[in-house]
C-alpha positions in Angstrom: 0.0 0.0 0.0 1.3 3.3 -0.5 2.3 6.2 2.2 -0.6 8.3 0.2 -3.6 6.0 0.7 -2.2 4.1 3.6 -4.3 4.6 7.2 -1.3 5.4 9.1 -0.5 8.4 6.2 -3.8 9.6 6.2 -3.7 10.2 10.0 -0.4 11.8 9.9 -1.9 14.0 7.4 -4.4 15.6 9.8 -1.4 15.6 12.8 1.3 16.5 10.5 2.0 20.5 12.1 1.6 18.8 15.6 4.1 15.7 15.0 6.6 18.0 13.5 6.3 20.6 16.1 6.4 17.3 18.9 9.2 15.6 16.9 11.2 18.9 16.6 11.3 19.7 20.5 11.9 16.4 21.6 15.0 15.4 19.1 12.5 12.6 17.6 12.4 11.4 13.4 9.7 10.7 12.1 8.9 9.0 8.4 6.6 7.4 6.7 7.2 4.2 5.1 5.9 0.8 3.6 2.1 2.3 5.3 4.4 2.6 8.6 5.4 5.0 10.9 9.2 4.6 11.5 10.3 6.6 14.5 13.6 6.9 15.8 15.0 8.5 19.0 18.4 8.4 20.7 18.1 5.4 22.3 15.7 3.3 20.3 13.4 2.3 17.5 9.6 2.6 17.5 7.0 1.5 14.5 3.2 2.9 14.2 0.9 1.2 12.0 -2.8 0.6 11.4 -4.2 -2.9 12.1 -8.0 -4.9 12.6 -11.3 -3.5 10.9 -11.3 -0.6 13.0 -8.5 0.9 12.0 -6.6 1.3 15.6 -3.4 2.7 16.0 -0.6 0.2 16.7 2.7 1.0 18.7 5.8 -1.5 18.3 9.0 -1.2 19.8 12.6 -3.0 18.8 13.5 -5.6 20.4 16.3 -5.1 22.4 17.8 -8.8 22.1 16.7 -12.0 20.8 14.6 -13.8 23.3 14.7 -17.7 23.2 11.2 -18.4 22.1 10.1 -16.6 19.2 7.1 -14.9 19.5 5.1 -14.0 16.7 5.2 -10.0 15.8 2.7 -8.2 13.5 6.4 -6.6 12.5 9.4 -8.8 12.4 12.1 -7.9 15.4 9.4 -5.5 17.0 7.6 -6.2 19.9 3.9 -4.9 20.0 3.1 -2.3 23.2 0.1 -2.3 25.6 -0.2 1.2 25.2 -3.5 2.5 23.2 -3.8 6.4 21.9 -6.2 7.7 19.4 -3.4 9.7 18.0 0.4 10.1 16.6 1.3 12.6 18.9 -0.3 10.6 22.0 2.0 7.9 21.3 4.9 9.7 20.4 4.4 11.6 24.3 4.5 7.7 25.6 7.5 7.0 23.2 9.3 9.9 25.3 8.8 9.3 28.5 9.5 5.3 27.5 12.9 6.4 27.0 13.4 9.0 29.8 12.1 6.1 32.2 14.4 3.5 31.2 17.7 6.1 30.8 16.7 6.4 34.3 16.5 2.8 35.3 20.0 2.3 33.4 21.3 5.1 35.8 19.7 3.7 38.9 21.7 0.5 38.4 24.6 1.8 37.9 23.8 4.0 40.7 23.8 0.8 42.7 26.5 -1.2 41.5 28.8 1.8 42.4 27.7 1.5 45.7 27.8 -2.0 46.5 31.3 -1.9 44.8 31.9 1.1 47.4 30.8 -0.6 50.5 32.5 -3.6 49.9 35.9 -1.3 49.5 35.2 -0.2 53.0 35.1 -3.0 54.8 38.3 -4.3 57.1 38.3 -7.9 55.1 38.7 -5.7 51.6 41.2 -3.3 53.1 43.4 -5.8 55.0 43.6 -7.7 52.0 44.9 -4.9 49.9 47.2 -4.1 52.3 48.4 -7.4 52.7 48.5 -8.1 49.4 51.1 -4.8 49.1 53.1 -5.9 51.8 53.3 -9.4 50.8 54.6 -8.0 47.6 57.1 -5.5 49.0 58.5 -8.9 51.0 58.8 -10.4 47.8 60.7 -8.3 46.0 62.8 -7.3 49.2 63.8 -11.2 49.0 64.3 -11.7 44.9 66.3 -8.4 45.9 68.6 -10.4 48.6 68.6 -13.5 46.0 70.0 -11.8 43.1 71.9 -9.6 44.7 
């Protein structure tokens, strides 16, 4: 089907100064293609496309890795959403804070790996070891010193 007579096209028709304005303050691309939405942000992939007698709006989102049992997709590597909007710009707003949320979840576990790296650093068994470690060193080389000298 083509971009002109496709559902998803004629939709973006009617929201096309709203998307644009949406896409342009929120670093988002947006094209038509193949009767699909592509979007693309900074950190991932989205497709919206038309599907059932109604005519509903569709959100997918790339899959991030390959799962092992294949699950059948509408659109192939793309994992349908349980989000529902009436319109492009509703789901673009999800497609936005999708992202902010799970920068956010990458930073909280980072967040928390730092710190469980830092409290086991402070502990007496982490810090006698270190020291031991250097001073069973310094002995070493003190004696390969005496050997070869």
């Amino acid at each position: 089907m083509c971009n002109c007579c496709s559902p998803v096209g004629m939709r973006l028709r009617k929201e096309q100064e709203a998307v644009n304005r949406f896409c342009q303050e929120n670093g988002v691309s947006c094209w038509l293609d193949d009767g699909q939405l592509h979007i693309l942000t900074p950190k991932s992939e989205w497709r919206i496309i038309v599907n059932g007698k109604a005519n509903k709006l569709f959100l997918y989102h790339k899959n991030t890795y390959e799962k092992y049992e294949k699950i059948p997709s509408i659109v192939p590597g793309f994992h349908s959403q349980a989000i529902r909007s009436t319109t492009i710009v509703g789901y673009l707003d999800y497609i936005v804070q999708h992202d902010a949320f799970r920068s956010q979840q990458k930073k909280k576990a980072k967040e928390k790996a730092d710190s469980m790296r830092n409290l086991r650093k402070n502990t007496r068994r982490y810090q006698r070891g270190t020291d031991n470690r250097r001073f069973n060193a310094n002995q070493l080389y003190s004696i390969m010193d005496h050997i070869y000298l």
